[in-house]
C-alpha positions in Angstrom: -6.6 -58.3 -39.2 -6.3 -54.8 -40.3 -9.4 -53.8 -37.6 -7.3 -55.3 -35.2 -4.0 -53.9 -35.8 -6.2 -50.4 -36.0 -7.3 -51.0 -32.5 -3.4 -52.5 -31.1 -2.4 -48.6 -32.7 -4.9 -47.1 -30.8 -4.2 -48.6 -27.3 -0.4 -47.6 -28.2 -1.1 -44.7 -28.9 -3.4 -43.7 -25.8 -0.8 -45.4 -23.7 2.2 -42.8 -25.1 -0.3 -39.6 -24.6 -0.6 -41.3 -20.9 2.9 -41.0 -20.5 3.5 -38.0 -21.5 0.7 -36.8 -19.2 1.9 -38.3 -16.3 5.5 -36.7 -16.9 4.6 -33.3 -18.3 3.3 -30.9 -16.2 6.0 -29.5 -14.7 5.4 -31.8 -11.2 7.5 -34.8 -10.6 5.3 -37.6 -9.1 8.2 -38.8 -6.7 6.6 -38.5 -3.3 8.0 -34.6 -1.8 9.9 -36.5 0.7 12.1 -37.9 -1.5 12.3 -35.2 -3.9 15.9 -33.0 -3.6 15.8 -29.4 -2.5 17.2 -28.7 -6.2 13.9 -30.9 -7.6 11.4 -29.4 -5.4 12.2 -25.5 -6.1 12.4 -26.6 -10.0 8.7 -27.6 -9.6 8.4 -24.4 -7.9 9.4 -22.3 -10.3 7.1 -24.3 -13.0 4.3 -23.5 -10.9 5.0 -19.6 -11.3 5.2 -20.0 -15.0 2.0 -21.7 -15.3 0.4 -19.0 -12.6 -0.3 -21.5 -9.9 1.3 -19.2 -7.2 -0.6 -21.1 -4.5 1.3 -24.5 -5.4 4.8 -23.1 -5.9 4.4 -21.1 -2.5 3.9 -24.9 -0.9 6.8 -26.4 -2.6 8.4 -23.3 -1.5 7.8 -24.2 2.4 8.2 -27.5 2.0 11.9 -26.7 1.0 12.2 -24.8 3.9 10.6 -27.8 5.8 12.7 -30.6 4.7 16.1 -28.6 4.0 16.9 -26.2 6.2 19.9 -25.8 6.2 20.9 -26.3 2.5 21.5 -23.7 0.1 18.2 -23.6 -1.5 16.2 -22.9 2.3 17.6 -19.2 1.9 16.2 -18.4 -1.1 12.5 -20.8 -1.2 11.9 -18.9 1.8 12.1 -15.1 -0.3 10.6 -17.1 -3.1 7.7 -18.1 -0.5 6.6 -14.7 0.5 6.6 -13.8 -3.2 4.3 -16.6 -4.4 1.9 -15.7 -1.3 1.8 -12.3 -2.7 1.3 -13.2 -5.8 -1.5 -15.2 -4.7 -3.1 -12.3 -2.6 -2.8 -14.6 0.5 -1.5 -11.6 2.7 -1.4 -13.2 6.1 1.1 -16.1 4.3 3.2 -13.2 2.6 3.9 -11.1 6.1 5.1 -14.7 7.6 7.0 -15.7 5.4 8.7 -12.2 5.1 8.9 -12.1 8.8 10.6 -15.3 9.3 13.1 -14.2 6.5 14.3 -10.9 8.0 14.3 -12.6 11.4 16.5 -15.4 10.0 18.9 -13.0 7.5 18.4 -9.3 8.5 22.3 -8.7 6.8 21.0 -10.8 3.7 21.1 -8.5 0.3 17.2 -9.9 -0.1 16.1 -8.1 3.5 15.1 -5.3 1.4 12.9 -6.8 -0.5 11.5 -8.6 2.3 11.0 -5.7 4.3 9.1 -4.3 0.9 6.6 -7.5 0.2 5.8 -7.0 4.3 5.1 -3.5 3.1 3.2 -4.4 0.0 1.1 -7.2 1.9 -0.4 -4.0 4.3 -0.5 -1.4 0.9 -2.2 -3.9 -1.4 -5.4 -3.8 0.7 -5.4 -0.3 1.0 -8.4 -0.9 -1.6 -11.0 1.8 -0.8 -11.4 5.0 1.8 -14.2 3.5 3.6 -12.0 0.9 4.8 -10.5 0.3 8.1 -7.6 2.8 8.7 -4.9 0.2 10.6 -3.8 -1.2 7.4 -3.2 2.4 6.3 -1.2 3.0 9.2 0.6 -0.4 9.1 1.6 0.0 5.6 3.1 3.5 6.3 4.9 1.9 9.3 6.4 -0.5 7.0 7.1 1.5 4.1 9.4 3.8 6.6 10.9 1.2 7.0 12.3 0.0 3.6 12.6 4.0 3.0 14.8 4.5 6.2 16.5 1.0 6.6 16.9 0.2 2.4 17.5 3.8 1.2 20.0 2.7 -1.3 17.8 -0.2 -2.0 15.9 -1.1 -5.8 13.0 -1.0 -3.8 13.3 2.6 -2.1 11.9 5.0 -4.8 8.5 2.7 -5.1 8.4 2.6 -1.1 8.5 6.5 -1.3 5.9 6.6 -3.9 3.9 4.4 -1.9 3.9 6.1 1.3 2.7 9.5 -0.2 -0.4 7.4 -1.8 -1.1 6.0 1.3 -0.7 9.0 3.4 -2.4 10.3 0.8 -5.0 8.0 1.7 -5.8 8.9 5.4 -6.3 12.2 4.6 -8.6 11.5 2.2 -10.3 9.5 5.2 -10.3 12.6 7.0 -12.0 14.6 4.9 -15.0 11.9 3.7 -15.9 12.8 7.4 -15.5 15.9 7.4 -17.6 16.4 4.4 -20.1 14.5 6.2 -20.8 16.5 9.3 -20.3 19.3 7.4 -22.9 18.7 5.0 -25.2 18.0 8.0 -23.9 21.8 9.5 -22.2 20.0 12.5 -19.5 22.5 12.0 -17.4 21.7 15.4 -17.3 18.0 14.5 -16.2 18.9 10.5 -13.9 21.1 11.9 -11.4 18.2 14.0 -11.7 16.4 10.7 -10.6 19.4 8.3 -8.1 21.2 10.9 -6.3 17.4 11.7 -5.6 17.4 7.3 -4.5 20.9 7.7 -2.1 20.3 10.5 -0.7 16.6 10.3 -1.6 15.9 6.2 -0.2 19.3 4.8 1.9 17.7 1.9 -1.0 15.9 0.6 -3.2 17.1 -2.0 -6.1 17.5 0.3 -4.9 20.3 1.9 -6.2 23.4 -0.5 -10.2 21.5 0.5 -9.5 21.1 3.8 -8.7 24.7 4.3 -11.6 26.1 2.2 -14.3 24.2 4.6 -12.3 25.4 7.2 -13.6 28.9 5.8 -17.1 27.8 5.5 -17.4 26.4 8.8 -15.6 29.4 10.4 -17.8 31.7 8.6 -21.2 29.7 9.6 -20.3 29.9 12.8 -19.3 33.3 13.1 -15.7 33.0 13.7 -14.3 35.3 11.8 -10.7 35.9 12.4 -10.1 32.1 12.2 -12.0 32.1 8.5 -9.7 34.7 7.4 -6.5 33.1 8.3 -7.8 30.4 6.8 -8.3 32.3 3.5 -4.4 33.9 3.7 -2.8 30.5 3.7 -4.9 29.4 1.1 -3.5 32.6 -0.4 -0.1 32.1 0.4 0.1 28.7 -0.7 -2.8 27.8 -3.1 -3.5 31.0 -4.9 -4.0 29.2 -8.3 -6.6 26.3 -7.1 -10.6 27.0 -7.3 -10.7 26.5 -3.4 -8.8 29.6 -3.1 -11.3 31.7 -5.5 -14.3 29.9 -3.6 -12.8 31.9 -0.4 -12.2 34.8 -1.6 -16.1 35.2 -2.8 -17.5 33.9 0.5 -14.8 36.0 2.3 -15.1 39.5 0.6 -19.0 38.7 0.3 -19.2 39.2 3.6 -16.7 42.6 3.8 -14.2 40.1 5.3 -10.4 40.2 4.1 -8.1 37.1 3.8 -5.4 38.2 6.1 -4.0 36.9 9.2 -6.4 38.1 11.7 -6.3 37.3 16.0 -3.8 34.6 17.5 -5.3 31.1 17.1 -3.8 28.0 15.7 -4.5 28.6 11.8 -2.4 32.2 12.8 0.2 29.9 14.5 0.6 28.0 11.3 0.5 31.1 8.9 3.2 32.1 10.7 5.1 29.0 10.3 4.4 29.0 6.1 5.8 32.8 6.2 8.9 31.2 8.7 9.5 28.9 6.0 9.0 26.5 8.4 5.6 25.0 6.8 6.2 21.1 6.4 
């Protein structure tokens, strides 16, 4: 008798942890379809919790798919390109941000939609080596939330972001310029170096970009164009190494850095001393 009332506990008490299995979890087993908006985005937000951001982003469409028009549609459909991003599925995230600032471009959440289309471009901005469009499409929509959403939460980190990804294509720039230059193809460094110089000034690439610009000049016998090279490095970038590596390749060669004949690095010396240098 007492073996068997041992084993009648047992079942019981398998049975309970069963239950409490089946109901815990954070998913109601009602079949989606005849779940409420209300239940559905509940389950949702579980699945955040729990970091199951692939789940909750499809409870967060299905919302969108069965109530369209109730209250909760607005805000699954923000909470959808979130749990996309969250999941790294960036193709999902620039939908579902899409469809938001298509359906409610007045709505005080547009910013932050316009900022996760932004983040879905800057978050694969992994590496220099990697294809440049998602560079430039990140920048594209980062001027946006910085134009559009300028009094927005989401302004300051959309500025930041755009300087470290414009950042980033001059950094591209020069990888190839470093390349051909290191292989003395001196006209085909130089594109790469003057483009940083002229459209990439405000990034931190510049005070490089301007000392192979002296190099190259110099190995090719240009001279004036190496010493204008070495005055705006002087004018602007006096207290970096790349301005004492020109001066001792420069003067080695009885060369002074001063503006010297009418060429474009003269043109933009002349801008700099305008005040005028962006």
């Amino acid at each position: 008798m007492k073996l068997r009332a041992t084993r009648k506990g047992a079942i019981v008490s398998i049975l309970a942890l069963a239950l409490v299995a089946s109901c815990g979890g954070g998913r109601d087993r009602t079949p989606i379809e005849d779940q409420s908006a209300e239940q559905i985005y509940q389950n949702a937000e579980y699945q955040l919790e729990v970091n199951r951001a692939d789940d909750a982003a499809q409870l967060f469409s299905e919302i969108e798919r069965l109530y369209p028009y109730s209250a909760l549609a607005k805000r699954a459909l923000i909470m959808q390109a979130y749990a996309w991003h969250q999941d790294k599925k960036y193709e999902e995230t620039r939908a579902a941000a899409q469809r938001y600032l298509e359906f409610y471009p007045a709505d005080e959440d547009a910013a932050y939609a316009q900022y996760l289309l932004a983040l879905s471009y800057y978050d694969q901005i992994d590496e220099v080596g990697r294809d440049q469009g998602l560079t430039f499409q990140a920048l594209q929509a980062l001027r946006v939330v910085i134009e559009t959403y300028p009094d927005s939460q989401y302004a300051d980190s959309a500025i930041l972001k755009f300087d470290l990804a414009f950042n980033h294509l001059a950094a591209k720039e020069m990888e190839i310029g470093r390349y051909y230059h290191r292989r003395k193809h001196y006209t085909a460094s130089i594109s790469r170096f003057r483009a940083v110089v002229e459209q990439f000034q405000t990034t931190t690439h510049t005070p490089e970009a301007l000392y192979r610009l002296v190099e190259a000049y110099v190995a090719l016998g240009l001279y004036s164009e190496a010493q204008t090279a070495g005055a705006i490095l002087g004018y602007n970038y006096q207290s970096t190494e790349w301005y004492d590596d020109a001066y001792t390749l420069l003067t080695g060669k009885g060369l002074r850095l001063e503006l010297a004949g009418d060429n474009w690095l003269a043109q933009i010396y002349r801008q700099m001393v305008r005040g005028e240098w962006l």
